[in-house]
C-alpha positions as CSV (number, residue, x, y, z in Angstrom):
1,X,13.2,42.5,-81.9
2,X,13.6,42.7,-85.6
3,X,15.7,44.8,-87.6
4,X,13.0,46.5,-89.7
5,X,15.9,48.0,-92.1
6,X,17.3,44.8,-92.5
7,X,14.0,42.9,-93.0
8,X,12.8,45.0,-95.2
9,X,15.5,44.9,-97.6
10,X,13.3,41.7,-98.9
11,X,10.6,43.1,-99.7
12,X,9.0,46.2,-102.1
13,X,6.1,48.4,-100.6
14,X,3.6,49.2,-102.9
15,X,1.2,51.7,-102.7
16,X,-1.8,52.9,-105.0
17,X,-2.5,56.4,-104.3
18,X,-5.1,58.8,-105.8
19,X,-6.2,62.5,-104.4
20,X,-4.9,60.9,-101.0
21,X,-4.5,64.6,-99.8
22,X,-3.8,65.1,-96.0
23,X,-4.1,61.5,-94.8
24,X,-1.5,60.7,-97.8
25,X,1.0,63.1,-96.9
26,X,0.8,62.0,-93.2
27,X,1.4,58.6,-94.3
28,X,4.1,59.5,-96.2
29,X,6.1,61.3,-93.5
30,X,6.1,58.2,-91.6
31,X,7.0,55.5,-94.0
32,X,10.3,58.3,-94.7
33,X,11.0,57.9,-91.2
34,X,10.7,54.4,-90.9
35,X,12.0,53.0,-94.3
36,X,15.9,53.7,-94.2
37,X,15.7,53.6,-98.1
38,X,12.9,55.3,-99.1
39,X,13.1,53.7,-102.7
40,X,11.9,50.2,-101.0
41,X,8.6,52.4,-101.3
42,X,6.7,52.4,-105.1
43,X,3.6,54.7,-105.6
44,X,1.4,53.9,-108.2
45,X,-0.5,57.0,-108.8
46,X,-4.0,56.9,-110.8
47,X,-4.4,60.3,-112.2
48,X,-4.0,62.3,-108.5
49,X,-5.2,65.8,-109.4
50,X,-4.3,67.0,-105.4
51,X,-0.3,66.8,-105.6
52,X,-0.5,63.2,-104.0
53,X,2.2,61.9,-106.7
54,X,4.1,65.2,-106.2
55,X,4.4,63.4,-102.4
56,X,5.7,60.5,-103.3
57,X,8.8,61.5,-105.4
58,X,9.4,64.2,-102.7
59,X,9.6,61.7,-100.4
60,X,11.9,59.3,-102.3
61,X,9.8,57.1,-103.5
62,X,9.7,55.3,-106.9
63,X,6.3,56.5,-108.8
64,X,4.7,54.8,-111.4
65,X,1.8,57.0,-113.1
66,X,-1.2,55.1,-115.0
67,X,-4.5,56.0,-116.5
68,X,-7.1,56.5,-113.7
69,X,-9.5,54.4,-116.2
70,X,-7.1,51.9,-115.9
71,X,-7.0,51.2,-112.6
72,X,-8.3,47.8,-111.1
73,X,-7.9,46.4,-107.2
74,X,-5.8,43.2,-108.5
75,X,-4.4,44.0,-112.2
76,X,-2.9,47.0,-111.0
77,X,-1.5,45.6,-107.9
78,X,-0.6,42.7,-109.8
79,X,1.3,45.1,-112.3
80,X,3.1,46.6,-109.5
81,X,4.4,43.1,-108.5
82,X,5.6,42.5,-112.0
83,X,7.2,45.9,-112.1
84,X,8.9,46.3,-108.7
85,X,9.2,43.0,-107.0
86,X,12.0,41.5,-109.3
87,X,14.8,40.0,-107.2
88,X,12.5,40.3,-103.8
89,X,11.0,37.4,-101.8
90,X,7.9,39.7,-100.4
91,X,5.6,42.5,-101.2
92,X,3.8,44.7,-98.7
93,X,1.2,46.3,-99.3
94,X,-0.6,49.5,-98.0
95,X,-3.4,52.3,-98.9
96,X,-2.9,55.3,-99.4
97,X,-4.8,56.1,-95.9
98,X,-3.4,53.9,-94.0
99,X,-1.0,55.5,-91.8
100,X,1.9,53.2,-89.9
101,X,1.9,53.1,-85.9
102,X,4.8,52.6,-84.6
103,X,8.7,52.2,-86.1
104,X,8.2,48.1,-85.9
105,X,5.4,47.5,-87.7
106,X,6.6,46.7,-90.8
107,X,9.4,44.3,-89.7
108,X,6.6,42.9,-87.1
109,X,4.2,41.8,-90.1
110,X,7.1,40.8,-92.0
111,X,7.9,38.8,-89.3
112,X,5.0,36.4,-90.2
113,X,6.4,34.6,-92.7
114,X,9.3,32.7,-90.3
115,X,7.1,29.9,-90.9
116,X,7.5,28.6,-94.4
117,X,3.9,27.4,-94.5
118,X,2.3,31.2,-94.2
119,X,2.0,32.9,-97.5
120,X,0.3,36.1,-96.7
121,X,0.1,37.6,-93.3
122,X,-1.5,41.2,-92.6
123,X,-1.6,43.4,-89.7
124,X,-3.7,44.9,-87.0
125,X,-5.8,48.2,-88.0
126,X,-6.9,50.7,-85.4
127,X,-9.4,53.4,-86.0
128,X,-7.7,56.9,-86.9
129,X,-7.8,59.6,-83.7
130,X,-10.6,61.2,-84.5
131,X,-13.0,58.4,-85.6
132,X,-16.5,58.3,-84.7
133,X,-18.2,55.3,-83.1
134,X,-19.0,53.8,-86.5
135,X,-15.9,53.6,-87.7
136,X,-14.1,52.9,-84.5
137,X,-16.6,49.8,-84.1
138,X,-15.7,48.6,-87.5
139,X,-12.3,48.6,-87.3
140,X,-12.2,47.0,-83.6
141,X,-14.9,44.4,-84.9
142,X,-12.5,43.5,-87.7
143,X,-9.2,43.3,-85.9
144,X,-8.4,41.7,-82.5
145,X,-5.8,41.6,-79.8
146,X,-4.4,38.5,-80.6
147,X,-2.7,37.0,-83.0
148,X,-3.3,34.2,-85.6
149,X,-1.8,31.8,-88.0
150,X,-5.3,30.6,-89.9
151,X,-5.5,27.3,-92.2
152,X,-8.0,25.9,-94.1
153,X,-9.0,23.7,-91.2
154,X,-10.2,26.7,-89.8
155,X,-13.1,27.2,-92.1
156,X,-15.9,24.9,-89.6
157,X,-15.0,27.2,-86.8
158,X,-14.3,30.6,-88.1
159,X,-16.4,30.7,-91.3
160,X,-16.0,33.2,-93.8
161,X,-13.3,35.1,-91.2
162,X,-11.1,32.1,-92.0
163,X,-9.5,33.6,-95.1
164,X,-10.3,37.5,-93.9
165,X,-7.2,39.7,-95.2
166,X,-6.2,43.4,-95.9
167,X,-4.1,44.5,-98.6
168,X,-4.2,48.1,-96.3
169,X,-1.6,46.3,-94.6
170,X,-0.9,43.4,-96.0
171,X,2.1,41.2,-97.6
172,X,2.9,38.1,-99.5
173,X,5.2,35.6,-99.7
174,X,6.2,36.5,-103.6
175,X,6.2,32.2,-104.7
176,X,3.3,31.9,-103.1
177,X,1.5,34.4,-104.6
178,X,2.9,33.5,-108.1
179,X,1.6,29.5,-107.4
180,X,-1.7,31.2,-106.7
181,X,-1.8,32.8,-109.7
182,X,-1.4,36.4,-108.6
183,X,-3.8,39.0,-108.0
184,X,-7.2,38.5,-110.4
185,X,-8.2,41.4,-112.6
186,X,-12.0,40.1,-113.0
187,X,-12.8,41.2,-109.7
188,X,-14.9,44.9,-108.5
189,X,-12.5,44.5,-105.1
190,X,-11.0,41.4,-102.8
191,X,-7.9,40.8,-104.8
192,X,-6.7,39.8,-101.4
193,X,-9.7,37.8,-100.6
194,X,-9.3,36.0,-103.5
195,X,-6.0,35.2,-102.9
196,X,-6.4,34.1,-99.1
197,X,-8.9,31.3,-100.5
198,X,-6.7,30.2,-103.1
199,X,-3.8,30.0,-100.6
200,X,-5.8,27.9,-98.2
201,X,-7.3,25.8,-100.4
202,X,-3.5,25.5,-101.8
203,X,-3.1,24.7,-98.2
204,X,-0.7,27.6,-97.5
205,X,-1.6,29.6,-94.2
206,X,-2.7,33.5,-93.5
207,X,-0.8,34.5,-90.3
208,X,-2.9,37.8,-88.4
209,X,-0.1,39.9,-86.6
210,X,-2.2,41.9,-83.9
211,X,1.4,43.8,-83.4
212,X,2.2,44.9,-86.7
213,X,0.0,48.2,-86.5
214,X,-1.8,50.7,-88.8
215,X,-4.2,53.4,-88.2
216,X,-7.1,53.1,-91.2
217,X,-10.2,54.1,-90.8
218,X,-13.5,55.2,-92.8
219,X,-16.3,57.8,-92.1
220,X,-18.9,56.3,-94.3
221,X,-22.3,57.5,-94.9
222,X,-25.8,55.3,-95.1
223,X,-25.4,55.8,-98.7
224,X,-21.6,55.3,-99.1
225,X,-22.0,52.1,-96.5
226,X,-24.9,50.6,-99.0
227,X,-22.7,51.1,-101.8
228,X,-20.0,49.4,-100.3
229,X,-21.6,46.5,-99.3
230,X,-23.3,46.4,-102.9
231,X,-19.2,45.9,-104.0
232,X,-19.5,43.1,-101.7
233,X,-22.3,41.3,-103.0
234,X,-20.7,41.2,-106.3
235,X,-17.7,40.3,-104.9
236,X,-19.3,37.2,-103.1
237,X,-21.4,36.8,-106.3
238,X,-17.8,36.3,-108.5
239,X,-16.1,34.1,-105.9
240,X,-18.4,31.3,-105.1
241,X,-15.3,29.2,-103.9
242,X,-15.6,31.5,-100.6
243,X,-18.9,30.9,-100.0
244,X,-19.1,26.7,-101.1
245,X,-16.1,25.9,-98.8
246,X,-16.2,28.8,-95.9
247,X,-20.2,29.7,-95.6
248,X,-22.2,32.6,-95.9
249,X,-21.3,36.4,-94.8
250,X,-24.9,36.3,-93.2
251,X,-23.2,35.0,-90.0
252,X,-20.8,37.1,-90.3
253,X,-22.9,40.1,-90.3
254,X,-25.6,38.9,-87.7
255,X,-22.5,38.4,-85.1
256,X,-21.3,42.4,-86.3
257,X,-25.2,44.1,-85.7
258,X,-25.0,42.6,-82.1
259,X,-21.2,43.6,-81.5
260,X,-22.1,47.0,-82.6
261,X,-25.6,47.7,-80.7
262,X,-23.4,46.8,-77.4
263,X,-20.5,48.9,-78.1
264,X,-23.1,51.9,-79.3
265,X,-24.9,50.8,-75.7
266,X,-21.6,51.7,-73.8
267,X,-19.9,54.5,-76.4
268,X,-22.6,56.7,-77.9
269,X,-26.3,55.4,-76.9
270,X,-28.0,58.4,-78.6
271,X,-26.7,56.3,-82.4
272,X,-28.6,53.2,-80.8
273,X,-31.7,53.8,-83.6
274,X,-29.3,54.4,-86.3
275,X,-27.4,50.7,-86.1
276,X,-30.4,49.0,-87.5
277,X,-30.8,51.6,-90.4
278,X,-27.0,51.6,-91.3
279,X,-27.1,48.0,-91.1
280,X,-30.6,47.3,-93.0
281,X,-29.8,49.9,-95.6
282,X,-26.1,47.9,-95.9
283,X,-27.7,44.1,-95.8
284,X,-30.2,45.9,-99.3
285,X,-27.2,46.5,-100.9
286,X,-25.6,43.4,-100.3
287,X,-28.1,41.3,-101.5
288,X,-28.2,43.5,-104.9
289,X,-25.1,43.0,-105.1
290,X,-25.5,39.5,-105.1
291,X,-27.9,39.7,-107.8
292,X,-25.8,42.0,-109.8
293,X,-26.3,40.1,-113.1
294,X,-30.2,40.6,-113.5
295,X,-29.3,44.9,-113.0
296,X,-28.6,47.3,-115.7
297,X,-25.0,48.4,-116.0
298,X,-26.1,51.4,-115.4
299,X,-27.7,51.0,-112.1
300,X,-25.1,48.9,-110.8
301,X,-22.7,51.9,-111.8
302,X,-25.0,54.4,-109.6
303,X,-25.4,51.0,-106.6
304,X,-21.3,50.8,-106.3
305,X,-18.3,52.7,-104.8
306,X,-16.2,51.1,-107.6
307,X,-17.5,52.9,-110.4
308,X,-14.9,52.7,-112.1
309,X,-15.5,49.4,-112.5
310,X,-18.6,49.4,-114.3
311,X,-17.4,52.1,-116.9
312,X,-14.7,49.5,-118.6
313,X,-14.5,46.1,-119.9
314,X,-13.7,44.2,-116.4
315,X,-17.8,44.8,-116.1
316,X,-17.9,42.1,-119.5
317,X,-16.4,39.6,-118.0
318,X,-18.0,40.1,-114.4
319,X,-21.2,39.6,-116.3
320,X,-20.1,36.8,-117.9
């Protein structure tokens, strides 16, 4: 078994947090009991109004505070790299609701990158105690028993799951992500997808590590799900290298609506009517997304999660 103190010494945590409130502070307890030197650990907090940086330097932590305006899914975690990672051959990174399970997770996923061809590797999320069936479904959907080292040869059998990655829990081999460029700043979300397909197509590897475990979880609604997958559409809409050489996400989604109408079948038949609302409602948004370019800022703003997004100059270019 790994030495997690010792393997982590290699590596920088980083951690965007803002208003992470009770799930933060659980989080935080157990990265101080599993990270010997809590300073391996950087926070970069975007404007928390609920104490959630106030957490982090009473845990130990390194804390870097920015402009919640400024925040963006790769820049900023591409800033982090640049300002913490000097002198480190990986970063990991987590949410700020993703809670670690287990003492060995860290130096499990970390484990991952014994093979010199795997560049990024991320771990294993389960559904948080108290989830409902939706969420549970998601997360078990999304993240399987058994592990996985994934190459570009993989794209005719797995699709679009071929370069599937989670910067909840997720890390990078630092020279690999520099060759690839590093984390875009042009993109509403999937920094990490972005990367995965540059790495395969690099012909590095993404290694899955079904025992390097995380609790993470959402409790959407119909209208926060349809948001969500309208950041998806426009996600798939700016990286057309995912779809031209790993296929469509209709597959993808067709193979999810049956997985969940059996699981709802056995777990909570009374929600059986609502899986084809949830997922209609989330295939509409998708396919505005999609077609984000012929919408006024303005309703994409009001169709998104990120609205952040939409409010700054990052919309320009994503337009362009």
């Amino acid at each position: 078994m790994l030495d997690v103190d010792t393997t982590v010494n290699c590596a920088r945590i980083i951690i965007p947090v803002r208003n992470g409130g009770a799930r933060w502070r659980e989080a935080a307890a157990v990265l101080r009991e599993t990270v010997a030197e809590p300073a391996l650990v950087a926070v970069v907090d975007s404007g928390s109004s609920d104490g959630s940086d106030r957490v982090a330097v009473e845990s130990g932590f390194e804390v870097e505070r920015i402009d919640p305006l400024s925040f963006n899914h790769g820049r900023t975690r591409q800033m982090a790299v640049d300002r913490f990672c000097e002198g480190r051959e990986f970063a990991i990174f987590l949410t700020h609701d993703a809670v670690l399970e287990g003492h060995e997770s860290l130096g499990e996923l970390l484990a991952a990158f014994r093979d010199p061809a795997v560049g990024a590797a991320y771990g294993r999320q389960l559904p948080h105690r108290q989830a409902g069936p939706f969420e549970a479904h998601m997360v078990l959907f999304n993240y399987g028993t058994i592990s996985e080292t994934r190459s570009l040869a993989d794209a005719p059998r797995l699709g679009i799951k071929a370069a599937y990655i989670s910067n909840s829990f997720g890390a990078y081999r630092l020279s690999a992500l520099r060759a690839c460029g590093g984390f875009p700043s042009h993109l509403i979300l999937g920094e990490d997808t972005s990367v995965a397909v540059k790495m395969l197509l690099s012909r590095w590897k993404v290694r899955y590590c079904a025992e390097a475990l995380v609790r993470h979880s959402h409790a959407y609604t119909i209208a926060q799900e349809t948001q969500r997958y309208f950041d998806f559409g426009v996600l798939h809409s700016q990286l057309p290298e995912l779809m031209r050489n790993f296929g469509a996400a209709e597959g993808e989604g067709a193979r999810f609506v049956a997985s969940e109408l059996r699981y709802m079948r056995a777990h909570a038949p009374h929600l059986l009517p609502l899986v084809l609302i949830r997922n209609s409602a989330k295939y509409a948004g998708y396919r505005l997304g999609r077609n984000f370019k012929r919408l006024p800022r303005q309703l994409c703003r009001r169709l998104s999660m990120t609205k952040v997004f939409w409010s700054c100059e990052d919309a320009e270019c994503a337009a362009s």
